[in-house]
Backbone as CSV, one residue per row, in Angstrom:
resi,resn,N_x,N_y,N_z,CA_x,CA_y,CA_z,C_x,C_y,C_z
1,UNK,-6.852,1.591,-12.355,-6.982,2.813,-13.122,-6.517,3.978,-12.249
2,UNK,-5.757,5.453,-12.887,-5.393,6.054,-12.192,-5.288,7.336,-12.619
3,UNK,-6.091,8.118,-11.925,-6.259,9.547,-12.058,-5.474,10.778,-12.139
4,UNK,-5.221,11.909,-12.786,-4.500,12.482,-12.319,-5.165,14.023,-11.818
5,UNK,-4.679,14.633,-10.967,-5.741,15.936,-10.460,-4.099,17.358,-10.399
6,UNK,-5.168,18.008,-11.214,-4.078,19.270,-10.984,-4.004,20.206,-9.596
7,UNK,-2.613,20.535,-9.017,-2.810,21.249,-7.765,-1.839,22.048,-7.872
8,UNK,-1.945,23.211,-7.318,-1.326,24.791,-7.043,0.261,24.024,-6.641
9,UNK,1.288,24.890,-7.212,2.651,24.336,-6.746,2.619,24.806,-5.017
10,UNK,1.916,25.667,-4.525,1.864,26.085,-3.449,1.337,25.017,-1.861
11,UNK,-0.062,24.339,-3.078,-0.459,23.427,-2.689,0.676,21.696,-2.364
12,UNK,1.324,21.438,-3.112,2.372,20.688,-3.355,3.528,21.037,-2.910
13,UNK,4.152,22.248,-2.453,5.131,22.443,-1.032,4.215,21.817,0.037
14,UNK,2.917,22.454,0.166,2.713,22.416,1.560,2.468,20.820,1.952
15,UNK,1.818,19.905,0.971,1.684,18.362,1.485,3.442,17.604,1.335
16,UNK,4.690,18.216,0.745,5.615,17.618,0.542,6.094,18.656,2.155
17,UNK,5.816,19.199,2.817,6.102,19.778,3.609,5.684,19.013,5.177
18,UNK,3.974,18.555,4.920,3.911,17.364,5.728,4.413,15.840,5.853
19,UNK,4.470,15.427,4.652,5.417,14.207,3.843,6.688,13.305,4.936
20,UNK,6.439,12.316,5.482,7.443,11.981,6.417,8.665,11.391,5.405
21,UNK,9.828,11.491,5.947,11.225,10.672,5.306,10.409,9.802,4.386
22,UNK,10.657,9.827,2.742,10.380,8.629,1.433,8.572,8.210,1.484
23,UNK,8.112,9.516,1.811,6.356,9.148,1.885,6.102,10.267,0.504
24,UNK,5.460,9.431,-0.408,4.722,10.143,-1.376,3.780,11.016,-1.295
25,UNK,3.063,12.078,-1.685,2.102,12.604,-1.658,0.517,11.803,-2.316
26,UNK,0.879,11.326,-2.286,-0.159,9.577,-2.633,-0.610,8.953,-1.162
27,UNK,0.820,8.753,-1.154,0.675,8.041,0.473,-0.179,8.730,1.445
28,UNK,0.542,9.952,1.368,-0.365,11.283,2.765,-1.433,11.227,2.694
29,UNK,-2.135,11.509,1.041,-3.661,11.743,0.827,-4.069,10.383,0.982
30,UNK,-3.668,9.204,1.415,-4.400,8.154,0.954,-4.355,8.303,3.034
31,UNK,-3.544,8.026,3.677,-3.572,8.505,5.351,-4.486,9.597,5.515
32,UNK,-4.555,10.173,4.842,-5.686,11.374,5.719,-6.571,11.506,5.432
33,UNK,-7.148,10.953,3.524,-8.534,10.324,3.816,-8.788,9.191,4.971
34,UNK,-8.241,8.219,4.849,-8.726,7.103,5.953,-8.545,7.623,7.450
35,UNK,-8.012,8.737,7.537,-8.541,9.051,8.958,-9.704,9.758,8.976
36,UNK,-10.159,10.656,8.012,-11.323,11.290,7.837,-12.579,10.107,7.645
37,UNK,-12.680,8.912,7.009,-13.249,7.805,6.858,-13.183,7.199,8.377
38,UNK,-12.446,6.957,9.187,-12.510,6.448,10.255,-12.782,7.474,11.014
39,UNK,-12.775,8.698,11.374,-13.351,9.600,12.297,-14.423,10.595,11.805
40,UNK,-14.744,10.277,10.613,-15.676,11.235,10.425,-15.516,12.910,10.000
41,UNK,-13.915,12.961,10.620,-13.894,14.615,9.862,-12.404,14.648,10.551
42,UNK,-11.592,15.734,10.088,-10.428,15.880,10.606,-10.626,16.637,11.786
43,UNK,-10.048,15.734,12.777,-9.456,17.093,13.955,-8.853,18.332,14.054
44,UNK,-9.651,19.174,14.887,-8.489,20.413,14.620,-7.680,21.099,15.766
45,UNK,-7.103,21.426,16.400,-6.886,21.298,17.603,-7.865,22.438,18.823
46,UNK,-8.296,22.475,19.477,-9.560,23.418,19.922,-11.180,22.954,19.886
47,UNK,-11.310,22.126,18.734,-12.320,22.100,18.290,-12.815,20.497,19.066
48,UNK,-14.339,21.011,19.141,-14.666,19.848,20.262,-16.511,20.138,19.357
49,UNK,-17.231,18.893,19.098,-18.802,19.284,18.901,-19.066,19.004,20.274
């Protein structure tokens, strides 16, 4: 089954902007939840608990 979610065209430059060579915006969000799932929260650069 498959969802669809509305997002700002602004929003959609900026993840087709991270997007490597033939990577969907599917793909990205599905990579950066599972790094948030495997680390617990996104890194940011500076930031240390």
């Amino acid at each position: 089954m498959t969802h669809t979610i509305e997002i700002s065209d602004d929003l959609k430059d900026r993840l087709d902007s991270h997007c490597e060579e033939d990577q969907t915006i599917e793909e990205l969000l599905e990579e950066l939840v599972s790094i948030y799932e495997t680390d617990g929260a996104f890194l940011q650069e500076g930031y240390s608990e």
